[in-house]
C-alpha positions in Angstrom: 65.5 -85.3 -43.0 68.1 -84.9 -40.3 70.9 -87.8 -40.8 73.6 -88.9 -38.2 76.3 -91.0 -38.9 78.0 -93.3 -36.1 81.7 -92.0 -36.5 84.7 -94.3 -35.6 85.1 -94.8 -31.8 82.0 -92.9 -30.8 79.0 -93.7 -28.5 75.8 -94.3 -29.1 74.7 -91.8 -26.4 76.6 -88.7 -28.0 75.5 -90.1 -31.9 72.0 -89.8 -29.9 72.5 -86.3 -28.5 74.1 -85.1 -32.3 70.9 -86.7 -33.9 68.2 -84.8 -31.4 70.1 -81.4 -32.2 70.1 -81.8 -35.2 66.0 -83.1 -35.4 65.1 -80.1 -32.8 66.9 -77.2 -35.3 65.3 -78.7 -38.2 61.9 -78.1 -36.5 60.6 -81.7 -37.2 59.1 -81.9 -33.7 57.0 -79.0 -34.0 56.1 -79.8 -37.5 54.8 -83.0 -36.5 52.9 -81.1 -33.4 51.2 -79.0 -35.8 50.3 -81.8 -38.1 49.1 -84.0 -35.3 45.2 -82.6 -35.6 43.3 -81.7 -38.7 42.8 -78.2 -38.3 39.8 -76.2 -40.1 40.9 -72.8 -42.3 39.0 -70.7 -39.6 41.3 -72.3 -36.6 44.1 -71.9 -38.5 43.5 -68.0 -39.4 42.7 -67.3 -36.0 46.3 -69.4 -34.7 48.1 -67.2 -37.6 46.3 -64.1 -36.3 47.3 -64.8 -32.7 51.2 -64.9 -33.6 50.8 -61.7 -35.5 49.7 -60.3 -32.9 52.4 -61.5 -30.3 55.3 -61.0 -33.0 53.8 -57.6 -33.0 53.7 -57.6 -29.7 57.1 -58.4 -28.7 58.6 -56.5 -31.6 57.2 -53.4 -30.1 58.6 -54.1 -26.5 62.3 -54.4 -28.2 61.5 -51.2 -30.1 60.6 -49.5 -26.5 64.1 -51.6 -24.2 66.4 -50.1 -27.1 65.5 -46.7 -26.8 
């Protein structure tokens, strides 16, 4: 759970910006994206299959650049 506290002489706009850095490196947003929907075993293989297959694909691209 990301947690800000207002410090002394601070603004609400900069707690604001500390709290949605902290919320988007915690991965809370996309956690709730992927939550949103109930998604069936067969959608989710196929979306785990998918980024295998780009993780693959982009590894192998770095592999090829560093050469």
């Amino acid at each position: 759970m990301a947690q800000v506290t207002l410090e002394e002489n601070e603004g609400i706009e900069s707690a604001l910006r500390r709290f949605k850095r902290k919320v988007s490196r915690a991965g809370i947003f996309q956690d709730m994206k992927k939550h949103r929907y109930f998604e069936t075993p067969p959608e989710k293989r196929k979306r785990k299959q998918l980024a295998r297959h780009r993780q693959r694909r982009w590894s192998s691209r770095r592999a090829r650049q560093s050469s």
